[in-house]
VOBA-1610 file (N, C-alpha, C; in pm, whole numbers, padded with zeros to 5 digits, always signed):
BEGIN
Unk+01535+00566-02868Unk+01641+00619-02785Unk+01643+00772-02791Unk+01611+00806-02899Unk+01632+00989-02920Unk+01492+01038-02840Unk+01399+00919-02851Unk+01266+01008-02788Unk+01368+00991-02597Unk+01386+00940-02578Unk+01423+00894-02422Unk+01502+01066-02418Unk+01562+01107-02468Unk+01644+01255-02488Unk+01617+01369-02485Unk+01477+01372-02554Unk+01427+01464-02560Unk+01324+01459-02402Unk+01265+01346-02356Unk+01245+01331-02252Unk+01318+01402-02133Unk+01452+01331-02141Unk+01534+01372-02041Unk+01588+01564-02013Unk+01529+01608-02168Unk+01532+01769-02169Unk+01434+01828-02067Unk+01330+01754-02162Unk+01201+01850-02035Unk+01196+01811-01920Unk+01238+01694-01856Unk+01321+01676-01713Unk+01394+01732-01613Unk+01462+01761-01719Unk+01603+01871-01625Unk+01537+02011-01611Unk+01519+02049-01794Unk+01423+02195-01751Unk+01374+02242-01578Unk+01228+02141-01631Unk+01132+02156-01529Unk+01218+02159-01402Unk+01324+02045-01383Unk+01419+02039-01238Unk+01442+02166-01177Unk+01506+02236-01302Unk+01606+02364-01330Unk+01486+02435-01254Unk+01405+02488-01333Unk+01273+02546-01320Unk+01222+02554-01231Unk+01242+02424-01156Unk+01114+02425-01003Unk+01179+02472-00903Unk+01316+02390-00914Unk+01411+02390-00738Unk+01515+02557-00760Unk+01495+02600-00885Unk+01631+02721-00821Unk+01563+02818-00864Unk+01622+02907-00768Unk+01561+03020-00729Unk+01561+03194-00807Unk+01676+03122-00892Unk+01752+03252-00974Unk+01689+03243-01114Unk+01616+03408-01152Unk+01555+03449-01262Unk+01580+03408-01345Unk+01729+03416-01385Unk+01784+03398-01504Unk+01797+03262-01548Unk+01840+03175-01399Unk+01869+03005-01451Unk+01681+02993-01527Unk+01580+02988-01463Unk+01472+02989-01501Unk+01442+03007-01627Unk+01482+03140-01672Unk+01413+03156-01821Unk+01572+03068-01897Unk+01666+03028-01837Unk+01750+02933-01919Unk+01655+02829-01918Unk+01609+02789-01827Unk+01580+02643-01795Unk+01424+02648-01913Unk+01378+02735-01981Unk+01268+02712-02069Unk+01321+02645-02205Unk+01438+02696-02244Unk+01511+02638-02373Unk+01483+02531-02358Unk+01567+02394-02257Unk+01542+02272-02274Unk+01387+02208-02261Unk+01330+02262-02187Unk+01157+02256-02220Unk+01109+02253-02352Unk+01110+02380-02392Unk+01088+02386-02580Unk+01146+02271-02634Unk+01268+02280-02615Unk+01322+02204-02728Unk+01286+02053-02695Unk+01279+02019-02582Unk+01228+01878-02567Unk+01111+01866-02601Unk+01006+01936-02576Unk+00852+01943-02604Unk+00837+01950-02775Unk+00937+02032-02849Unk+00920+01967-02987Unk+00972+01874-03073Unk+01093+01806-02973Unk+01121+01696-03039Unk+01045+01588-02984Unk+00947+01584-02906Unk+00873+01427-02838Unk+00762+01468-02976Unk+00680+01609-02979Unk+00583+01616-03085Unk+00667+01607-03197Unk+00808+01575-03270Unk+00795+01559-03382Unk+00807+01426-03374Unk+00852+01347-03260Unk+00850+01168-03264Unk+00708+01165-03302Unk+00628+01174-03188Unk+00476+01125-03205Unk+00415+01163-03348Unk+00472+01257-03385Unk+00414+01276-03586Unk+00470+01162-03627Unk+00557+01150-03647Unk+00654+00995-03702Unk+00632+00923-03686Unk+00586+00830-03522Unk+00456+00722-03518Unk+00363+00773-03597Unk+00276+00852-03527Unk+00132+00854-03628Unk+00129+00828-03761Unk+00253+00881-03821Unk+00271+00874-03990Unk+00296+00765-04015Unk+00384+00661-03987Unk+00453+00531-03998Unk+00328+00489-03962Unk+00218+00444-03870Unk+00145+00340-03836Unk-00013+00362-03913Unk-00019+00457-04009Unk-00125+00506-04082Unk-00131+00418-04179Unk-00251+00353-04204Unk-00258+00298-04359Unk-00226+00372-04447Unk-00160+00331-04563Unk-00156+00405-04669Unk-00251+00321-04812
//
């Protein structure tokens, strides 16, 4: 469910990002990018780690 969230960040971002036209919403609209883009890479560490033999 938290990965679905972080999903839904870089979603809106990019939304933010593509359709409006104003400088400033833009470099707002990178925050939720980042921050979604490193919480999906810290899920996918957490699979990889959990499904690793030990």
């Amino acid at each position: 469910m938290q990965t679905a969230g972080y999903a839904l960040h870089v979603f809106f971002g990019v939304c933010i990002f593509a359709f409006v036209d104003d400088p400033v919403a833009r470099i707002i609209a990178i925050m939720p990018i980042v921050f979604g883009l490193m919480g999906l890479i810290r899920a996918l560490r957490w699979f990889l780690l959990r499904r690793r033999p030990r």
